[in-house]
C-alpha positions in Angstrom: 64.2 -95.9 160.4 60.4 -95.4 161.1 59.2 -93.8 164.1 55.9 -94.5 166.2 53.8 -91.4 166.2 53.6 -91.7 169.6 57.6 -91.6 170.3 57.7 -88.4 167.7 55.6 -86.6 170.3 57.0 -87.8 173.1 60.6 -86.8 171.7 58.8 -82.8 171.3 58.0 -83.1 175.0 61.6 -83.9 175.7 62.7 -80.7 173.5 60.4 -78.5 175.8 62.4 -79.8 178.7 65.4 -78.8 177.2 64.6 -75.3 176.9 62.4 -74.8 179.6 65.2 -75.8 182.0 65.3 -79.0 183.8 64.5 -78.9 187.4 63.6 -81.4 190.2 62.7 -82.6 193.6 65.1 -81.6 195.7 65.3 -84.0 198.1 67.0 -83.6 201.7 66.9 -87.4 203.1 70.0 -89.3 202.6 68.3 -92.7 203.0 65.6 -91.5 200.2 67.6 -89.1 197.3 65.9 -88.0 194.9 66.4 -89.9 191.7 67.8 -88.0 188.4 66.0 -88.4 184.9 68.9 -86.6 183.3 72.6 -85.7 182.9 71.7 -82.2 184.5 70.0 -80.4 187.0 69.0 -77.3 188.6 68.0 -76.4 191.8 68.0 -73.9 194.9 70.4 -73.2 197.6 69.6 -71.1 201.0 71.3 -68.5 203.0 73.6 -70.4 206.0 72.7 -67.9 208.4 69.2 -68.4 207.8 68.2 -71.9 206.9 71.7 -73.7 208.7 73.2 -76.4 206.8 70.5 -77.5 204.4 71.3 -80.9 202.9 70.1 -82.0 199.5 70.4 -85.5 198.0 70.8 -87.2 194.0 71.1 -90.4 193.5 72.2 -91.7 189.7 74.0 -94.4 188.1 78.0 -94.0 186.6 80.8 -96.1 185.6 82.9 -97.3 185.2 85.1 -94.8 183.6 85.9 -91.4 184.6 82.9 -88.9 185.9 83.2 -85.2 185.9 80.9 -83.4 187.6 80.6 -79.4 186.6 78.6 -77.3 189.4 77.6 -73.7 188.3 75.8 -71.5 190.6 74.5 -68.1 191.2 73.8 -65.7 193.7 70.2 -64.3 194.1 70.7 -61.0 194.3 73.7 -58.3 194.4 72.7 -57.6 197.9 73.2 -60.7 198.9 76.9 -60.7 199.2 78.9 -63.9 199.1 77.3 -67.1 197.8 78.8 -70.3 198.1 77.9 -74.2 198.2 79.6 -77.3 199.1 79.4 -81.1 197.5 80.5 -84.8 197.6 79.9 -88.0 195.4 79.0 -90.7 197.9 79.0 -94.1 197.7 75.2 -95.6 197.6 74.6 -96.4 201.3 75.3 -92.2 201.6 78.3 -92.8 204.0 80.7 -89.3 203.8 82.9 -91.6 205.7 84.2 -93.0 202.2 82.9 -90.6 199.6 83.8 -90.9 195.8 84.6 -86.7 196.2 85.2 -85.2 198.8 84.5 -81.5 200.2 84.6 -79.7 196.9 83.0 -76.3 197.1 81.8 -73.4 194.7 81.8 -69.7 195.7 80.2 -66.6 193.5 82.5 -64.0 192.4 82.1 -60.2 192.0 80.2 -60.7 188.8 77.5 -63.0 191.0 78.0 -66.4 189.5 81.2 -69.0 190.4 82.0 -72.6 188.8 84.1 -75.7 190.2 84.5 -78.6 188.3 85.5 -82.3 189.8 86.2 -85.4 188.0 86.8 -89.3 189.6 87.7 -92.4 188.1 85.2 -95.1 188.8 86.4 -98.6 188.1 82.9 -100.1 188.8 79.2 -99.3 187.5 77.6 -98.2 190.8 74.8 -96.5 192.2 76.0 -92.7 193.8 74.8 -90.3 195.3 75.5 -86.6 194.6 75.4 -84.6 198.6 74.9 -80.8 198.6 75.0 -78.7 201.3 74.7 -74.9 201.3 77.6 -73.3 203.2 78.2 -69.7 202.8 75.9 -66.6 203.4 73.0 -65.4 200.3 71.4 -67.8 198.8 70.6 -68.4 195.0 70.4 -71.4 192.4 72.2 -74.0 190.9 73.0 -76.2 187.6 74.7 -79.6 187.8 75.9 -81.3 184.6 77.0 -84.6 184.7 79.6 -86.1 181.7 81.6 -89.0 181.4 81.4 -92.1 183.6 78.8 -94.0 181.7 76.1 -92.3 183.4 72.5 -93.7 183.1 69.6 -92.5 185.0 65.8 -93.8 185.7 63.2 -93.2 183.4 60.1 -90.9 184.8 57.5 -92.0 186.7 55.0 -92.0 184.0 57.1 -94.5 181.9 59.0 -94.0 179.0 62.1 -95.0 176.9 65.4 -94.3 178.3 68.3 -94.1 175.7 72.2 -92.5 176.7 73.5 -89.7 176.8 76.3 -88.3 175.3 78.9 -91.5 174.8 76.9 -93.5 177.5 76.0 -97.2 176.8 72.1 -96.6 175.7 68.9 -97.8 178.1 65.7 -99.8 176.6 62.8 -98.9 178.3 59.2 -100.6 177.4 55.6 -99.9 176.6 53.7 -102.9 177.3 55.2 -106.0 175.9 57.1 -104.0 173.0 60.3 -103.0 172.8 61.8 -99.3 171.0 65.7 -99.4 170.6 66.1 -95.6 170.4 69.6 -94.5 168.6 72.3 -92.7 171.5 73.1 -90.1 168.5 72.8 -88.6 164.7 69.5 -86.4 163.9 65.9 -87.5 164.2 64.5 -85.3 161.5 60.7 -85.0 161.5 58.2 -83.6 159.4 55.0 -82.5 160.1 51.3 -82.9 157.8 51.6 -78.9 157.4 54.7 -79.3 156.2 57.2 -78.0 158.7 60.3 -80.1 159.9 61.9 -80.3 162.9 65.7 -81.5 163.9 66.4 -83.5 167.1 70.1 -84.2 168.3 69.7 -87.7 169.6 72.4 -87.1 172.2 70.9 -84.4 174.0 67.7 -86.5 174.6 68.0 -88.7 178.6 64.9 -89.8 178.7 61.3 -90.1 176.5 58.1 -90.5 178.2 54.4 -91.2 176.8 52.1 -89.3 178.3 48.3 -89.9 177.2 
């Protein structure tokens, strides 16, 4: 399959992501969430004491099928002592009185850096919205990845393809009037004029963007 020139270099851009760490918004209005662009992402958390209960919001796309959500965090400093966050999966109104999970948590351990991991079966494709709140002592950062569930999430504000991720069901996203059907997985293998090659894994790519 031939590739647009234009989607090759938008693909690169999407490799940069990858390694530079992807990171957004964070936003802390229920009724507005931020949207994700990807099956992961990392953020900050505060210190209780200081900043209180600090709420952040995601909203994304899943099901049906079952949705595992893996939550990874770290503490800012040694000095900080104890770090710890809490989360939910809420339904897309943002009501906790019904959420998808409920109350799960995360707390560092001696070595600075703790893990929970949740899963729920969702019968439906739904809009949902993942609800953090910061609930122990020292702050510090945080890594969400999303699997399972037929995920999908928007494209970015510039405009761009969207394909699937992992074993999701793919997105078609358009530029103009014409349509690109970008393969879910295998290897897009590129080479360049001087020569040089380069080897994409099609299922780590959520989302390709043209930017002028």
């Amino acid at each position: 399959m031939k590739y647009p020139r234009f989607l090759i270099f938008a693909i690169f851009s999407v490799i940069l992501t990858f390694a530079a760490g992807t990171s957004f918004a964070q936003s802390t209005d229920r009724d507005n969430p931020t949207p994700l662009n990807s099956s992961e992402v990392s953020g900050v958390f505060g210190d209780h004491q200081q900043d209180g209960n600090k709420e952040i919001f995601y909203s994304f796309t899943a099901g049906p099928g079952e949705l595992t959500i893996t939550f990874d965090i770290k503490r800012r400093s040694r000095d900080d002592g104890m770090a710890g966050v809490s989360f939910e999966l809420l339904q897309r109104n943002g009501s906790s009185s019904a959420p998808l999970i409920c109350c799960e948590g995360v707390q560092t351990g001696d070595g600075g850096t703790g893990r929970e991991v949740a899963s729920v079966k969702l019968v439906r494709r739904q809009a949902v919205i993942l609800h953090i709140t910061n609930a122990s002592n020292g702050g510090g950062t945080f890594n969400v990845r999303l699997t399972g569930g037929a995920t999908s999430f928007e494209a970015p504000a510039t405009g761009g393809y969207g394909v699937g991720n992992d074993n999701n069901e793919p997105e078609r996203g358009y530029r103009g009037n014409d349509r690109i059907d970008v393969p879910t997985s295998g290897t897009l293998h590129i080479k360049m004029k001087n020569g040089t090659t380069q080897d994409i894994n099609l299922n780590r790519v959520s989302s390709i963007s043209v930017r002028p």
